[in-house]
RORO-766522 format. One line per field, with one value per residue (C-alpha): residue number from 1; x negated, y negated, z; chain; residue in three letters. Coordinates in nm, 2 decimals. Layout:
BEGIN
num: c(NUM,...)
x: c(X,...)
y: c(Y,...)
z: c(Z,...)
chaine: c(A,...)
residu: c(Ala,...)
***
This chain:
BEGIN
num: c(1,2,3,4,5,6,7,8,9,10,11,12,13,14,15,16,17,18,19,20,21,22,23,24,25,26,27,28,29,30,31,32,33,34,35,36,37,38,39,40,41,42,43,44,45,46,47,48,49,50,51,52,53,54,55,56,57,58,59,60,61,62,63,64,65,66,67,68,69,70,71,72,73,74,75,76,77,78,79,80,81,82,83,84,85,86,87,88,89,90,91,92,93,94,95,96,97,98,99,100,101,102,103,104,105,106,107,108,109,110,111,112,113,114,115,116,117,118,119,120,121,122,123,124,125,126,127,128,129,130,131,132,133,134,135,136,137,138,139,140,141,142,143,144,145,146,147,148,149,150,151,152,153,154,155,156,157,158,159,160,161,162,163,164,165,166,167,168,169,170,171,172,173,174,175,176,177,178,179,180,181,182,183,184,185,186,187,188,189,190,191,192,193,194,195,196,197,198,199,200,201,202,203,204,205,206,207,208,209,210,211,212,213,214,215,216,217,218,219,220,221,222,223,224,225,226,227,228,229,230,231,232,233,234,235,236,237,238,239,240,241,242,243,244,245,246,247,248,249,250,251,252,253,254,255,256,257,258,259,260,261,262,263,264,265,266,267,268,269,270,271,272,273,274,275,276,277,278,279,280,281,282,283,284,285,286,287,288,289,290,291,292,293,294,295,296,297,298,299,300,301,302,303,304,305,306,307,308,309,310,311,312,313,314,315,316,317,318,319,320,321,322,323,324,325,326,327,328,329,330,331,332,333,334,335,336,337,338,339,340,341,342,343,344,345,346,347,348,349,350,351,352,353,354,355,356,357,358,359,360,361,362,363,364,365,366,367,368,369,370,371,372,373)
x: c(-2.14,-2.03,-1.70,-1.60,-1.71,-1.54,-1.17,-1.25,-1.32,-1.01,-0.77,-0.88,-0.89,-0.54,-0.40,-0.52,-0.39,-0.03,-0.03,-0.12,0.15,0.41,0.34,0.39,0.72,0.81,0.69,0.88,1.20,1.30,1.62,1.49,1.26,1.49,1.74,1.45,1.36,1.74,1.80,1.43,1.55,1.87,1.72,1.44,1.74,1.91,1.63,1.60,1.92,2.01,1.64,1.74,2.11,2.05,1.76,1.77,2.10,2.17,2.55,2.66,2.88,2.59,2.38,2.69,2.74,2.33,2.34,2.64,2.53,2.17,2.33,2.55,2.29,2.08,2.38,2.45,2.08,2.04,1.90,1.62,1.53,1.17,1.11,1.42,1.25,1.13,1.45,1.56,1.34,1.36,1.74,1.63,1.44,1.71,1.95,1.89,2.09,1.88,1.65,1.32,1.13,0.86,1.21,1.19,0.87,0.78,1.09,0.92,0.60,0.82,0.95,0.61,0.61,0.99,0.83,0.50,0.72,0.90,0.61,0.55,0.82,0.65,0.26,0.40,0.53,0.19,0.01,0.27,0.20,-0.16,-0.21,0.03,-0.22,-0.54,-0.35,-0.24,-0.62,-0.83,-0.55,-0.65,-0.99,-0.91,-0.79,-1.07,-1.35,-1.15,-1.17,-1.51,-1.60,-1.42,-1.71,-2.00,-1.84,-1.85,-2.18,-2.34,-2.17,-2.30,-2.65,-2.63,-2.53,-2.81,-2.91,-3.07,-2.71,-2.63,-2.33,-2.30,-2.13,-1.88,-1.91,-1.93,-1.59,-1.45,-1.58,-1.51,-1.11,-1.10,-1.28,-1.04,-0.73,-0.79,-0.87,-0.54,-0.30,-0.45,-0.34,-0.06,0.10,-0.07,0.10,0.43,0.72,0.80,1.09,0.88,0.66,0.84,1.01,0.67,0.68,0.97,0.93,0.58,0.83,0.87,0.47,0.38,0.01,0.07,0.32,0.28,0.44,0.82,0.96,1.20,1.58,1.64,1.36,1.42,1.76,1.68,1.42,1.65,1.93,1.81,1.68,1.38,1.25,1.15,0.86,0.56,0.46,0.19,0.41,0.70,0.42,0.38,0.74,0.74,0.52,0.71,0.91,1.31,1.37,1.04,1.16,1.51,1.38,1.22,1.50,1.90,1.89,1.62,1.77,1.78,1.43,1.33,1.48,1.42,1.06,0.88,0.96,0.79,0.48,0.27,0.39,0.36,0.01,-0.10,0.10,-0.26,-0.43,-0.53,-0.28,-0.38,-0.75,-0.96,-1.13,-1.54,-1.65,-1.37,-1.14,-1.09,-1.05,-0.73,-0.56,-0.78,-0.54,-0.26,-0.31,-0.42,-0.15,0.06,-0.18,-0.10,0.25,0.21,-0.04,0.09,0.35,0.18,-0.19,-0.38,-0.41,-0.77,-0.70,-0.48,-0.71,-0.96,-0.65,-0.60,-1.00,-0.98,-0.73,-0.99,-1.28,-1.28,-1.26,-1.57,-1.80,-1.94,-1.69,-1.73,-2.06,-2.11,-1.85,-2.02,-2.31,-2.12,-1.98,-2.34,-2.49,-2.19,-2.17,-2.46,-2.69,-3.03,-2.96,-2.75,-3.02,-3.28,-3.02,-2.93,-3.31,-3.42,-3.14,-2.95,-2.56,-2.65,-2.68,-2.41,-2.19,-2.26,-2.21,-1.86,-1.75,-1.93,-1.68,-1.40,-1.39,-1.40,-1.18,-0.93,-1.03,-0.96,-0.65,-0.49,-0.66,-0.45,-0.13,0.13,0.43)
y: c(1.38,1.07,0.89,1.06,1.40,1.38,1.26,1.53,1.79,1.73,1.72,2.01,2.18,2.06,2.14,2.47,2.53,2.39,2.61,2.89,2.85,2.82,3.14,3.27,3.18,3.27,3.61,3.67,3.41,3.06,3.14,3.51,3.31,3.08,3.35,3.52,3.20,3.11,3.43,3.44,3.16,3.30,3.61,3.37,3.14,3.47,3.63,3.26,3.23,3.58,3.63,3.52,3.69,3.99,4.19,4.34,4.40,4.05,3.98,4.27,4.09,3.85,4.16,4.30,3.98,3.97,4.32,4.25,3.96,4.05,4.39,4.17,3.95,4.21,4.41,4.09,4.06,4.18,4.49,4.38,4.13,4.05,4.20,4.30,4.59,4.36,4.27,4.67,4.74,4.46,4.59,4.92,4.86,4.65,4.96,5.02,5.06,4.81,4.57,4.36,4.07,4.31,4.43,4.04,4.02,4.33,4.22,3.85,4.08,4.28,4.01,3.83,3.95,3.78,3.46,3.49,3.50,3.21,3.03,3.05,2.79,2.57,2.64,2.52,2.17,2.15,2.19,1.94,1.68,1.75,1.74,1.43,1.25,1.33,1.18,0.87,0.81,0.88,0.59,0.38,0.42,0.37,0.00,-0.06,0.04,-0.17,-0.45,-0.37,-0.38,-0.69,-0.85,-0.71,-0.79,-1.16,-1.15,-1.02,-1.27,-1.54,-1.43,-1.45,-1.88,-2.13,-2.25,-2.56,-2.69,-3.05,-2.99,-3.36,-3.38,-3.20,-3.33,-3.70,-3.75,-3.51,-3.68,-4.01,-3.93,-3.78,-4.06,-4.29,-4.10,-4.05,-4.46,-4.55,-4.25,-4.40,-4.79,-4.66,-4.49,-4.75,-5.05,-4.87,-4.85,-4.47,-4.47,-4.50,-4.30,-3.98,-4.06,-4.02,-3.73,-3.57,-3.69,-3.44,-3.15,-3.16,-3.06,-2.76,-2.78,-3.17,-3.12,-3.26,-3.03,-3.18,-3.31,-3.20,-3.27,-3.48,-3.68,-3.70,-3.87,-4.06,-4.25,-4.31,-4.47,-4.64,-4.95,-4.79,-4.63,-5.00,-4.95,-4.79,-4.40,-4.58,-4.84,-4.51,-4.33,-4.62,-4.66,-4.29,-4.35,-4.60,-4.57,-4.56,-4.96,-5.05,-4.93,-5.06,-5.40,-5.27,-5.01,-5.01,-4.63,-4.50,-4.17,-4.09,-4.20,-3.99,-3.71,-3.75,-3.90,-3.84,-3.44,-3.49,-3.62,-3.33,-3.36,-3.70,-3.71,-3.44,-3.61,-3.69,-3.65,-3.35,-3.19,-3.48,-3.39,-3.14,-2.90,-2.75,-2.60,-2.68,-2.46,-2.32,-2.55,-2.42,-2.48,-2.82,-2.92,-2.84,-2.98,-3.32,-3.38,-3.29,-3.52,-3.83,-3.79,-3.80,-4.05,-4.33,-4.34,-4.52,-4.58,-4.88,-4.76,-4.73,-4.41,-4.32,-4.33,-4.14,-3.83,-3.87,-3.80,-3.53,-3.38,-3.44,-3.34,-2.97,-3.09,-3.33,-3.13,-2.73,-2.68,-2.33,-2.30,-2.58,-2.44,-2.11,-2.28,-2.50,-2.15,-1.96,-2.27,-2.26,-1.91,-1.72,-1.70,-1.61,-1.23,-1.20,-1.37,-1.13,-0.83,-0.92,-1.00,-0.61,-0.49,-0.32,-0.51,-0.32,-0.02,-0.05,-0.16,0.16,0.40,0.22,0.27,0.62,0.68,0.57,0.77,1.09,1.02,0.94,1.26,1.46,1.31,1.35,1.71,1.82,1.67,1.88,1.99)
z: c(0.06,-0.16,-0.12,-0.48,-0.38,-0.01,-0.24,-0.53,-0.24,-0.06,-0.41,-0.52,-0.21,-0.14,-0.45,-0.46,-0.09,-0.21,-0.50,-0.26,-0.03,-0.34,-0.44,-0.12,-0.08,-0.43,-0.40,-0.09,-0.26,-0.10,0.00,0.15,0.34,0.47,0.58,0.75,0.96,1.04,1.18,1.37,1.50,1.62,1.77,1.97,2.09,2.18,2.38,2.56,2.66,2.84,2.95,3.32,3.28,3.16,3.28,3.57,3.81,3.72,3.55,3.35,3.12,3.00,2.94,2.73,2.56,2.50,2.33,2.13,2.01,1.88,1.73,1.53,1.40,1.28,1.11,0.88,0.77,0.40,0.36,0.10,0.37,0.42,0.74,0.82,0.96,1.24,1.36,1.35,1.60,1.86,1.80,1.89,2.18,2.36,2.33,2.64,3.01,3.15,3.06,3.24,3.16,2.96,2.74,2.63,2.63,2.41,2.17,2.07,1.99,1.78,1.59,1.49,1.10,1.07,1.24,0.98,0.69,0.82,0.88,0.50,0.44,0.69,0.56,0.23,0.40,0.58,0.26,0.05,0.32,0.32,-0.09,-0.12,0.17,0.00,-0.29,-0.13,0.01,-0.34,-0.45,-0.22,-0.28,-0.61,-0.51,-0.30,-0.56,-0.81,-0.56,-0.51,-0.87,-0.96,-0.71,-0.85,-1.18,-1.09,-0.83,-1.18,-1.37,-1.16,-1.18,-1.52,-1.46,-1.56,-1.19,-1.40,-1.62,-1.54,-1.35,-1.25,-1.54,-1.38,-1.00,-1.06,-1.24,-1.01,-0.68,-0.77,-0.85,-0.48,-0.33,-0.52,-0.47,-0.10,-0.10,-0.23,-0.05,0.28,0.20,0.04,0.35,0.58,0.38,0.21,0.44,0.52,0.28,-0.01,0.08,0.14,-0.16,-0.33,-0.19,-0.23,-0.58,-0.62,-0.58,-0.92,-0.97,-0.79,-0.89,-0.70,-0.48,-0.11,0.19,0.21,0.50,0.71,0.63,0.93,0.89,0.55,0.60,0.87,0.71,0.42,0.60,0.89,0.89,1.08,0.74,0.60,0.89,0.79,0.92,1.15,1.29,1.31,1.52,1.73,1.80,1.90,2.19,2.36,2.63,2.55,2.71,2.52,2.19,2.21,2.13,1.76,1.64,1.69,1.79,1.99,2.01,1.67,1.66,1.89,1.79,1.42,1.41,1.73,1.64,1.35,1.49,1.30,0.97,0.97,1.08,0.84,0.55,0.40,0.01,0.00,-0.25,-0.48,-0.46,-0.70,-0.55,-0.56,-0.77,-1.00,-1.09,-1.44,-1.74,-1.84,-1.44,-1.43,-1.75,-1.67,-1.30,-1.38,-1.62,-1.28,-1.09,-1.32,-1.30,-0.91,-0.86,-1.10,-0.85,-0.55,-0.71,-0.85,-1.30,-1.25,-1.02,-1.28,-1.55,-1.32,-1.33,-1.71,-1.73,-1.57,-1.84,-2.06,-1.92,-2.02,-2.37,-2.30,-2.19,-2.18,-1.91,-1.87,-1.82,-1.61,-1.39,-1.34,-1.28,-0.99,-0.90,-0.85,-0.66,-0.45,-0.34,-0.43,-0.10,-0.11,-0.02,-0.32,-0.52,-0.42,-0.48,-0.83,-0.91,-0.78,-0.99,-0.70,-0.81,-1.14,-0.97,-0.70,-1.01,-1.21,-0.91,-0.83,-1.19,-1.17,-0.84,-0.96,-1.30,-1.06,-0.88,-1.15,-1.31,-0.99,-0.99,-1.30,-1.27,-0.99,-1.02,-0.93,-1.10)
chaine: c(A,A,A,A,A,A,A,A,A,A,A,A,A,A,A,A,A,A,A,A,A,A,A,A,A,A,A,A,A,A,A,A,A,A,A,A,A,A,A,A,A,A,A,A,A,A,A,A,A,A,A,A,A,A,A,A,A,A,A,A,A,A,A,A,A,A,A,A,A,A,A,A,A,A,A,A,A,A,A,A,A,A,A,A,A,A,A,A,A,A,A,A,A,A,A,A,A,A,A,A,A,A,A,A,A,A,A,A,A,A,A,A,A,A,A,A,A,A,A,A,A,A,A,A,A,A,A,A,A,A,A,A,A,A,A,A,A,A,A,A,A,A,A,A,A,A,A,A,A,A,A,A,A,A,A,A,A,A,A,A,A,A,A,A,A,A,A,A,A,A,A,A,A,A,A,A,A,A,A,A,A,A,A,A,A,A,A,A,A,A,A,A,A,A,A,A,A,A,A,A,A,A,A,A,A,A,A,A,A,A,A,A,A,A,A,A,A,A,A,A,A,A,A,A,A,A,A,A,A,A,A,A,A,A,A,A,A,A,A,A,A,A,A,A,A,A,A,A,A,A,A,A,A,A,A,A,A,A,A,A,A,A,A,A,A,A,A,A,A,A,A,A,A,A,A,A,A,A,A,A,A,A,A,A,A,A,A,A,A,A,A,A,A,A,A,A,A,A,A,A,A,A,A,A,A,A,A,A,A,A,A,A,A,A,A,A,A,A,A,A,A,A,A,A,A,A,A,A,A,A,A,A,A,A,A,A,A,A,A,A,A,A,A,A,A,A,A,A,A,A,A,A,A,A,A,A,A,A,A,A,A,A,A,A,A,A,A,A,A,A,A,A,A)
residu: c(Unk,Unk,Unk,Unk,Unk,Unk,Unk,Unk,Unk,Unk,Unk,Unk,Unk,Unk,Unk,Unk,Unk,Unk,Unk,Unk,Unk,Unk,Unk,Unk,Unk,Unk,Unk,Unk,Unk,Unk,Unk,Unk,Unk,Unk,Unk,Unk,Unk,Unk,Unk,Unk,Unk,Unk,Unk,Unk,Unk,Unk,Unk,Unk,Unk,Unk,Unk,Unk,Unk,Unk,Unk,Unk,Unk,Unk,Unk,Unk,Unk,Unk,Unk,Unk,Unk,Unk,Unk,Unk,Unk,Unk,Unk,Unk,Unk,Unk,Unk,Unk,Unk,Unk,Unk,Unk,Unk,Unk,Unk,Unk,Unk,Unk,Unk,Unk,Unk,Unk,Unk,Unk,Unk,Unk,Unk,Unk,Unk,Unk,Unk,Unk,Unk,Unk,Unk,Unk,Unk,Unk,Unk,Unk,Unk,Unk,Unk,Unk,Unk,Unk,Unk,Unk,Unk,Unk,Unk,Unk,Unk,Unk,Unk,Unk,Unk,Unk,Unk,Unk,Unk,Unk,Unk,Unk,Unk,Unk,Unk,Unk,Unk,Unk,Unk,Unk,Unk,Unk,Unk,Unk,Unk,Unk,Unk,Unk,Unk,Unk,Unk,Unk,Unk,Unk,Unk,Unk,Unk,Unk,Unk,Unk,Unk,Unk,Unk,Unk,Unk,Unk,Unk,Unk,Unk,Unk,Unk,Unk,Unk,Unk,Unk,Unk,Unk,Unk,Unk,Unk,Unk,Unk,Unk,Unk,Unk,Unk,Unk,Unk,Unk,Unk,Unk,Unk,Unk,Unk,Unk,Unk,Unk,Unk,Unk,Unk,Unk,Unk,Unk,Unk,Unk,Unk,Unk,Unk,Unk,Unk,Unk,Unk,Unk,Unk,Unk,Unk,Unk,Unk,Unk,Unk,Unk,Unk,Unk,Unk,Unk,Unk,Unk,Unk,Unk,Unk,Unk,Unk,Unk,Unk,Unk,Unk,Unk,Unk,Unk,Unk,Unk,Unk,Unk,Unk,Unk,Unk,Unk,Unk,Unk,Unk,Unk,Unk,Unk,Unk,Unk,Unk,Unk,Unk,Unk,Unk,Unk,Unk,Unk,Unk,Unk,Unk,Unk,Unk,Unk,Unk,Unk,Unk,Unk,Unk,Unk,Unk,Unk,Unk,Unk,Unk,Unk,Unk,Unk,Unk,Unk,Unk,Unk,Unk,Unk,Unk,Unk,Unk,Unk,Unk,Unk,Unk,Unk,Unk,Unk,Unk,Unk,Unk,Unk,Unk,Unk,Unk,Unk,Unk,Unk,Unk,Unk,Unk,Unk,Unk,Unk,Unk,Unk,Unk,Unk,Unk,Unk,Unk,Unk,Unk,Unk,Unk,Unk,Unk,Unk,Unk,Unk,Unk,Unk,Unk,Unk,Unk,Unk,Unk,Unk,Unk,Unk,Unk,Unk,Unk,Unk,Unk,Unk,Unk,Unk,Unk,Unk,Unk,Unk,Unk,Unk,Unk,Unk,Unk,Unk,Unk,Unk,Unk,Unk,Unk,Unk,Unk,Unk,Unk,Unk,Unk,Unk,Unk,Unk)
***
């Protein structure tokens, strides 16, 4: 059986089963029902409780109690009640002098049709929880096929790319920015004191599609206003693997170096260009836009103009060139592998397309066909 015939199966099957057990307990009436299973389980907790006191010679008073008690609980049942009869004769056969284990025994027996119309109120919770969880799993199939679909939707969409489109076009300007970007980051932060160079970054918060990792607060400050921030982040790094008499001689307070830098080893190391840089394949013309105009703004702030003017082309590169289609080319070269290939030439993510769609349309009838009121 298909995925869409193993969901439809189980909605309908649970919805009719739900719908079932609902008109069993209204035939018999909620509230009938529910007296039915408080006093069943009255009697049972009854019978329990004296079974060890009461039968027997054991204590008298426990066997008086025991017959009181279940005589009074069967007096108070409605007459109309659903198997009230049930409870009459249980009644009736522990009027007796004396009772044994068999007495109890042969009284449970006797109340099994109370404890089946009791059970109706639970069948119908059984069923609920069963029809709402075949509900909840064709949903999530319904995400997954939609997931699904949305790949084949694009695997199909990148066959259709022109494998032979010059996307140099694309590649060059883009590779030469990085190169150039990466260039200048690394002199800057090798040549900059550390001062201005977290304030480079701290200014990129302003540009989320540009924006470096910020540092952390104490390092922040410290490099702001002690003398130690005029240093580079190299020479900081350096200082952080001295020993505390060898460092005294460089910085006033080793301490707060120490504790503000040398903590910070990892952030400072990893403090490279990569939020500056443009990934491949490019993204979409409309994020490349509004990400190099971020990019300028950033980069004009530590790099040479000519890196500059390499960002600024970016900005108008989708206006230069068939963006779109180079990029999809740059997008099938990129991820299309030679399996994929060979299924979209055969025509099989056609046909795994069409029986996802097909799949999820049943599914989303099924549902909508048994919804409950």
């Amino acid at each position: 059986m298909s995925d869409a015939g193993n969901h439809v199966d189980r909605l309908r099957s649970a919805r009719a089963e739900l719908a079932d057990a609902r008109d069993a307990v209204a035939d018999h009436g909620e509230g009938r029902l529910e007296t039915v299973r408080d006093a069943h389980r009255e009697a049972t907790s009854l019978l329990d409780r004296y079974e060890g006191k009461a039968t027997g010679t054991g204590d008298f008073r426990a066997f008086v109690e025991f017959q009181e008690a279940f005589v009074e609980l069967v007096e108070g049942l409605p007459t109309d009640l659903p198997a009230r009869e049930a409870f009459e004769e249980a009644n009736d056969l522990l009027d007796q002098r004396r009772l044994d284990e068999d007495d109890f025994a042969r009284a449970r027996e006797l109340l099994g049709p109370a404890a089946d119309r009791a059970a109706l109120l639970d069948a119908r919770a059984t069923a609920k929880e069963r029809y709402e969880t075949a509900r909840r799993d064709a949903r999530k199939r319904l995400r997954e096929l939609d997931d699904r679909i949305d790949r084949l939707e694009r695997l199909q969409r990148l066959g259709e790319a022109d494998l032979d489109a010059p996307v140099e076009r694309l590649r060059d300007p883009i590779e030469s920015y990085d190169e150039s970007v990466r260039a200048a980051w690394t002199d800057f932060r090798r040549e900059a004191s550390a001062r201005e160079v977290l304030r480079v970054v701290e200014a990129s918060e302003a540009y989320p599609l540009a924006a470096f990792p910020q540092p952390p607060d104490d390092l922040r400050e410290y490099v702001e206003t002690y003398p130690a921030g005029e240093e580079s982040i190299p020479t900081l790094l350096k200082y952080a693997d001295y020993s505390s008499s060898k460092l005294s001689h460089y910085v006033d307070d080793p301490g707060a170096l120490r504790t503000r830098v040398a903590t910070h080893r990892t952030y400072l190391e990893r403090l490279d260009a990569d939020p500056l840089t443009v990934s491949w394949p490019p993204p979409s013309a409309d994020r490349l836009r509004y990400r190099a105009a971020e990019l300028v703004s950033v980069v004009a702030r530590f790099a040479p103009e000519e890196v500059v003017a390499k960002a600024r082309r970016l900005r108008r590169l989708p206006d230069e060139v068939d963006y779109e289609r180079l990029r999809e080319t740059a997008l099938a070269r990129d991820e299309l592998d030679d399996e994929e290939r060979d299924r979209l030439e055969r025509g099989a993510v056609e046909a795994e397309l069409t029986a996802a769609r097909d799949e999820r349309e049943r599914i989303e009838a099924a549902l909508a066909d048994t919804e409950a009121d």
